[in-house]
Backbone as a chain_set.jsonl record, in Angstrom:
{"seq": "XXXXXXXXXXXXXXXXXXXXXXXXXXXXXXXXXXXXXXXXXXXXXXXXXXXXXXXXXXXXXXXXXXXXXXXXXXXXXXXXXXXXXXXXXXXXXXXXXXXXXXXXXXXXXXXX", "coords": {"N": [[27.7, -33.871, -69.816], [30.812, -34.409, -71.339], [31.98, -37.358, -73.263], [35.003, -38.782, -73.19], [37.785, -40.11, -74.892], [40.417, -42.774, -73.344], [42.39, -42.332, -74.701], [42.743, -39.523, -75.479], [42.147, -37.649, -72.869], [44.777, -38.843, -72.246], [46.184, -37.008, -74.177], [45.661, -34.5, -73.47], [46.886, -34.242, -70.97], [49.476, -34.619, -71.315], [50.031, -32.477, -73.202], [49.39, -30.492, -71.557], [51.524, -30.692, -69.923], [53.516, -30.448, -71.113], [56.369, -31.88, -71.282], [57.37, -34.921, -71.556], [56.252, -38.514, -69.875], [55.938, -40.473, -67.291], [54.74, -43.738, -68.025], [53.414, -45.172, -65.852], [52.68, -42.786, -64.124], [51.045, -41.584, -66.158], [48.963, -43.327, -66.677], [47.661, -43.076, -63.822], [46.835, -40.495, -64.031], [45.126, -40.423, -66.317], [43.148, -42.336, -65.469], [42.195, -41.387, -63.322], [41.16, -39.149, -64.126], [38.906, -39.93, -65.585], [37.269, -40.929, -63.59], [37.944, -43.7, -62.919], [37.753, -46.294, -60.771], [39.464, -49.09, -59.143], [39.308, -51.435, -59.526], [38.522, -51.065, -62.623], [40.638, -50.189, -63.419], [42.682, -51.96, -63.296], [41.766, -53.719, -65.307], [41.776, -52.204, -67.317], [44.23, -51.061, -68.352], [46.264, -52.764, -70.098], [44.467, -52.238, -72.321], [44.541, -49.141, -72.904], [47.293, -49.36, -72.898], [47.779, -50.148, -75.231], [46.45, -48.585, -77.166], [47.706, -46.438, -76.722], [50.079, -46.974, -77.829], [49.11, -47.42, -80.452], [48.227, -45.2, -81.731], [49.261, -42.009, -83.278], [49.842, -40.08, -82.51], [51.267, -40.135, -80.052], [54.482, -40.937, -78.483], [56.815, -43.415, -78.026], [59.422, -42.899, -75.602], [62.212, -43.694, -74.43], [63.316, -44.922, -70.771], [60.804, -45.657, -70.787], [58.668, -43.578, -70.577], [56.472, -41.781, -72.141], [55.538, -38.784, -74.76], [53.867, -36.569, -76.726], [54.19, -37.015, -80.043], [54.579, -35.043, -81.77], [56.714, -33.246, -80.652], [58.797, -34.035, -80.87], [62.088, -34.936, -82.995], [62.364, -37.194, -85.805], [64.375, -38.86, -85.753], [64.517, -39.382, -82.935], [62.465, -40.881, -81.664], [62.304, -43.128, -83.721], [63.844, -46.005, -83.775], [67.312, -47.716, -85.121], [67.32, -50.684, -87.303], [69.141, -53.586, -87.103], [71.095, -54.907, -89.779], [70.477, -57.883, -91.187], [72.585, -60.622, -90.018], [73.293, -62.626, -92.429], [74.556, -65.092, -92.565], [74.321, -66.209, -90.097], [71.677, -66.998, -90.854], [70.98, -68.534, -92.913], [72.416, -70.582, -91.905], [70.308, -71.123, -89.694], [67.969, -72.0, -90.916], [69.278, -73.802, -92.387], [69.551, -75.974, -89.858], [66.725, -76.138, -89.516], [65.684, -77.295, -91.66], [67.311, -79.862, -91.21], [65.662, -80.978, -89.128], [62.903, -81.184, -90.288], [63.397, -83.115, -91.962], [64.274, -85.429, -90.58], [62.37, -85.654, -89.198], [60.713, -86.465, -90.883], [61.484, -88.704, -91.992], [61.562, -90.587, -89.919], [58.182, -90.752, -89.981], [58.155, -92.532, -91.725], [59.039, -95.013, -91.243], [58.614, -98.434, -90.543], [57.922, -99.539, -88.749], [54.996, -99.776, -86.916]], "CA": [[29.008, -34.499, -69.699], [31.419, -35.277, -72.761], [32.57, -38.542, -72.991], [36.968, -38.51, -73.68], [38.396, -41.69, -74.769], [41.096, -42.448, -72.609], [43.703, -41.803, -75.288], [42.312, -38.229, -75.601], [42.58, -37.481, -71.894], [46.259, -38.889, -72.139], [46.76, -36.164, -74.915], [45.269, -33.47, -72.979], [47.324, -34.472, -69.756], [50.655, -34.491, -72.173], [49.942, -31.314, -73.678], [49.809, -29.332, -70.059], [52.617, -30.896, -69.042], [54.77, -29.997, -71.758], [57.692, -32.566, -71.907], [57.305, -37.125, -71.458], [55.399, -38.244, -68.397], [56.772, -42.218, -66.992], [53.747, -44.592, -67.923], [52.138, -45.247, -64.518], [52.456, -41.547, -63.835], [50.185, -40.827, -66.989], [47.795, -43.821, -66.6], [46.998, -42.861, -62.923], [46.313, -39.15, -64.299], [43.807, -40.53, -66.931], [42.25, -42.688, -64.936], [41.905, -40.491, -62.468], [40.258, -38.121, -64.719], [37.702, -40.641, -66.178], [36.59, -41.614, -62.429], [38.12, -45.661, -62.49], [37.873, -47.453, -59.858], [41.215, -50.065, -59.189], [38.65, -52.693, -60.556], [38.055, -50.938, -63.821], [42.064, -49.654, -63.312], [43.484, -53.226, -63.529], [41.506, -54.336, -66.196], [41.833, -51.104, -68.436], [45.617, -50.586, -68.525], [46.518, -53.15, -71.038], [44.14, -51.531, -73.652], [45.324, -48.025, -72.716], [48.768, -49.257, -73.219], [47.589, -50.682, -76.781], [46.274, -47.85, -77.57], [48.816, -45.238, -77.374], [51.065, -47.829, -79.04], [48.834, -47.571, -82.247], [47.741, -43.982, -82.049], [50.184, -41.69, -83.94], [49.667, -38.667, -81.576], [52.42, -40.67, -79.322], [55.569, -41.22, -78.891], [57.185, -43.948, -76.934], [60.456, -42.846, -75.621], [62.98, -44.117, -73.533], [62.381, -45.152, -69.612], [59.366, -46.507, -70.133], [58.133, -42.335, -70.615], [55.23, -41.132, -73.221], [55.049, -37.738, -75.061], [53.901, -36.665, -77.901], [55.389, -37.143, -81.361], [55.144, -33.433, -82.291], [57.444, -32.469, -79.814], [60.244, -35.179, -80.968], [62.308, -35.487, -84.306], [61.965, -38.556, -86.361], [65.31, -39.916, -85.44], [64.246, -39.468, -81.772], [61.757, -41.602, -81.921], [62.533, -44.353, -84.47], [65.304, -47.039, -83.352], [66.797, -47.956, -86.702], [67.185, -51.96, -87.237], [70.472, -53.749, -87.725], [70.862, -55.875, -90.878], [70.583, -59.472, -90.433], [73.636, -61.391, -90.664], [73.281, -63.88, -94.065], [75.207, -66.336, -92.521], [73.571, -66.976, -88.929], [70.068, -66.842, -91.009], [71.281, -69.631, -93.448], [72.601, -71.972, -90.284], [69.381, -71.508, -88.442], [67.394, -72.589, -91.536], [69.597, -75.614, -92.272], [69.323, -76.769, -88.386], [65.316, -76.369, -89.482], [65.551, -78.858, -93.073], [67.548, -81.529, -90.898], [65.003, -81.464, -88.31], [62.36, -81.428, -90.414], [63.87, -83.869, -92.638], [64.507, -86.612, -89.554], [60.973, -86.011, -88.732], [60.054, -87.12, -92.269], [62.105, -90.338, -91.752], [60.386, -91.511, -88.815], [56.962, -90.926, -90.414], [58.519, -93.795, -93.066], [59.266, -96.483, -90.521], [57.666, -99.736, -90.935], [57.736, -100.451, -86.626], [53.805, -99.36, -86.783]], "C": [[29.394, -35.102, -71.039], [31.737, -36.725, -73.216], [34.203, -38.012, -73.887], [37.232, -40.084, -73.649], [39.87, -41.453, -73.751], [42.874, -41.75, -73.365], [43.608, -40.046, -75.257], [42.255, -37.769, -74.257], [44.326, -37.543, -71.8], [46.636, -37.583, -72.853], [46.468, -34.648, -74.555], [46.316, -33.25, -71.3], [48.802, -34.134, -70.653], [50.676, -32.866, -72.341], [49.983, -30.162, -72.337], [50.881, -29.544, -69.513], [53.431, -30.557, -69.562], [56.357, -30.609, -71.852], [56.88, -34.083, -71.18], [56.814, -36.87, -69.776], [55.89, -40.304, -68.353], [54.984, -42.893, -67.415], [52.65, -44.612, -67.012], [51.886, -44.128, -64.335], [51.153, -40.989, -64.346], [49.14, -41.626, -67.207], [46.966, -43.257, -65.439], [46.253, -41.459, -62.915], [45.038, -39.584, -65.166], [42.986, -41.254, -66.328], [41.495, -42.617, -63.649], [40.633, -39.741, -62.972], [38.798, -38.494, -64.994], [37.047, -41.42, -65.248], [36.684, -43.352, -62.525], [38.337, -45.835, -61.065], [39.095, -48.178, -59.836], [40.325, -50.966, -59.79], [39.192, -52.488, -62.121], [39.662, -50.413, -64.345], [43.023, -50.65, -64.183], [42.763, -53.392, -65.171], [41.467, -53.532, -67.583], [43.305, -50.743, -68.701], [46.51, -51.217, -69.397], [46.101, -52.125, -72.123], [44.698, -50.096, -73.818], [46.94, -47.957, -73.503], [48.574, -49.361, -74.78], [47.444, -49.142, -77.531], [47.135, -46.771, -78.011], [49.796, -45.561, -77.848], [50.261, -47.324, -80.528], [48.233, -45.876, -82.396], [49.092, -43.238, -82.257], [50.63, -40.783, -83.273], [51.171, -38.951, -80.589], [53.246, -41.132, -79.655], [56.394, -41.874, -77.615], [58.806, -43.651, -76.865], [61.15, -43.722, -74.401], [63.061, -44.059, -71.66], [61.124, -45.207, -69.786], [58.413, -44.152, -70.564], [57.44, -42.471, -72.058], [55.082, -39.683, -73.437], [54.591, -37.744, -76.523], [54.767, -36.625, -78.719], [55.385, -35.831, -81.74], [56.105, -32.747, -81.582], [59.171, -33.394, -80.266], [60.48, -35.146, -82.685], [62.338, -36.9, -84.757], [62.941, -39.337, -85.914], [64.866, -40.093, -83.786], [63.871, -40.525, -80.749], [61.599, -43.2, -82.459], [63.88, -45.04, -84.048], [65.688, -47.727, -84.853], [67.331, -50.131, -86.007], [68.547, -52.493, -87.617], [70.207, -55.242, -89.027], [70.645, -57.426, -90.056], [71.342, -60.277, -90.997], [73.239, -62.642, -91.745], [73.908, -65.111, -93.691], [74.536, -66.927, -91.063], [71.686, -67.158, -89.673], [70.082, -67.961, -91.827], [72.08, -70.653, -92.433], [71.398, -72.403, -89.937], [68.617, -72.102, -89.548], [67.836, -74.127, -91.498], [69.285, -76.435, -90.978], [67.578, -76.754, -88.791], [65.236, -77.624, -90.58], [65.735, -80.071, -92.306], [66.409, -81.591, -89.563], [64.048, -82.182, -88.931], [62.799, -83.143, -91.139], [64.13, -85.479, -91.511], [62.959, -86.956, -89.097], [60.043, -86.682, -89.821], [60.589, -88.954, -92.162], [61.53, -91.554, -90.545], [59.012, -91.729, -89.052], [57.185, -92.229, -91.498], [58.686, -94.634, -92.184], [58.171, -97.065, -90.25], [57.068, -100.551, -89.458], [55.816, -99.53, -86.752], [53.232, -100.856, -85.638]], "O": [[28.761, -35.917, -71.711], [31.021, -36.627, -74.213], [34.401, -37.215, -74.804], [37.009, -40.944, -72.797], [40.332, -40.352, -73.452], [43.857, -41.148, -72.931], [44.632, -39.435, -74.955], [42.444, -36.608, -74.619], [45.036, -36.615, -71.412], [47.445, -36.906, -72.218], [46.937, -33.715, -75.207], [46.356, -32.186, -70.683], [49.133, -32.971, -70.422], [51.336, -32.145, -71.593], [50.636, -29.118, -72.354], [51.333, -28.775, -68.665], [54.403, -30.217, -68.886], [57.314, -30.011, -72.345], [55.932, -34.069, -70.396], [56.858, -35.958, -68.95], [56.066, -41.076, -69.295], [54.057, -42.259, -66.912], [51.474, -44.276, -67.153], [50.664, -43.98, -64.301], [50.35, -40.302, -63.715], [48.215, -41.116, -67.839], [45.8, -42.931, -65.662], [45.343, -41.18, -62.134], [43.942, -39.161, -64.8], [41.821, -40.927, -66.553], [40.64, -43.319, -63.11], [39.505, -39.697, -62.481], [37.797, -37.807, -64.79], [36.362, -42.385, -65.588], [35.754, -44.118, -62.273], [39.274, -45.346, -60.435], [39.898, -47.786, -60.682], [40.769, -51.334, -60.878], [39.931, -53.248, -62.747], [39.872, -50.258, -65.548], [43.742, -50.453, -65.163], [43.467, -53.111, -66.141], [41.206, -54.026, -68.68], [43.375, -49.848, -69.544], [47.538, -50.596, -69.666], [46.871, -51.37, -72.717], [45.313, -49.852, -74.856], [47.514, -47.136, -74.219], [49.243, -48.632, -75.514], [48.264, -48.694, -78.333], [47.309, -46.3, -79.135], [50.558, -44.731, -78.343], [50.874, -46.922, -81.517], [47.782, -45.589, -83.504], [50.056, -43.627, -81.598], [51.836, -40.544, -83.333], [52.022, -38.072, -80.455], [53.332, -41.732, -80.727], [56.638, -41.294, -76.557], [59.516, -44.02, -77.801], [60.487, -44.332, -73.562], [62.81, -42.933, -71.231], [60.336, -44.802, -68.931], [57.204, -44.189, -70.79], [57.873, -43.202, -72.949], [54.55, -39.083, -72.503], [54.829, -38.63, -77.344], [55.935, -36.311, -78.49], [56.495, -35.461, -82.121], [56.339, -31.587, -81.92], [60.322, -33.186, -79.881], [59.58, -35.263, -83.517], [62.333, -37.765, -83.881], [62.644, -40.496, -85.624], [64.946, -41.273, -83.446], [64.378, -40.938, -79.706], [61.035, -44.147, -81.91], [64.93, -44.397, -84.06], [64.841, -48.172, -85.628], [67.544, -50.605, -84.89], [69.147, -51.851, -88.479], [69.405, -56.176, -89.04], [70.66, -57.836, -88.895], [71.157, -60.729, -92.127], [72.814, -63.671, -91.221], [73.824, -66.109, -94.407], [74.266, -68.127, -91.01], [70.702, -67.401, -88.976], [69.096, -68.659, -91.591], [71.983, -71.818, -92.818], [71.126, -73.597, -89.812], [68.419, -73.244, -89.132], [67.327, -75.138, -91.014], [68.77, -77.547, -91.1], [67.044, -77.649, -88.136], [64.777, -78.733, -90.307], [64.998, -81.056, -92.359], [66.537, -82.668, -88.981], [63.894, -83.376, -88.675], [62.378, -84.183, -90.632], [64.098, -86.574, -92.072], [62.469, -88.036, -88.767], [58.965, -87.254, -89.662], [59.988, -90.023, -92.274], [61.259, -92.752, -90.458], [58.474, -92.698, -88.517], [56.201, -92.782, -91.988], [58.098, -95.576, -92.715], [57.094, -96.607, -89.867], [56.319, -101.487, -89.18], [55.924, -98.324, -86.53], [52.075, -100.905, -85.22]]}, "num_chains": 1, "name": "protein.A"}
């Protein structure tokens, strides 16, 4: 018997299926495969999730679904980022100086 990490099961379960599979759909297939238990179910489905977050092989798309990234173009995939307004980012700072700055003033009072 081989041992398959569970990401490598996911990518073998992907690959037969041939287009995105919903999340739970494609945990209950790997951990199907790799004989879990609901014990070892619950407590393995975080890391799972981690995992095919940081492995490159995947590609998280939209509803919550998982396929691979070779099957998707780059824009597909990537959500782009919107600038960040210059003027709500210089507000929220100043509202941080006068806080801090009031909190400095009370560390100076003489009522000890």
């Amino acid at each position: 018997m081989t041992y398959q990490s569970m990401t490598d099961v996911a990518h073998n379960v992907l690959t037969k299926r041939k287009k995105g599979v919903e999340f739970n759909k494609l945990w209950s297939e790997v951990s199907d495969t790799l004989g879990f238990d609901t014990t070892v179910q619950q407590r393995k489905i975080a890391q799972f999730y981690t995992e095919l977050m940081l492995d490159t092989r995947f590609a998280s798309l939209e509803d919550n679904k998982w396929d691979l990234r070779s099957r998707h173009l780059y824009n597909e995939i990537h959500v782009g980022v919107d600038p960040i307004d210059d003027e709500d980012f210089d507000d929220e700072f100043e509202d941080m100086d006068d806080e801090e700055s009031e909190g400095k003033r009370d560390l100076n009072d003489d009522d000890y």
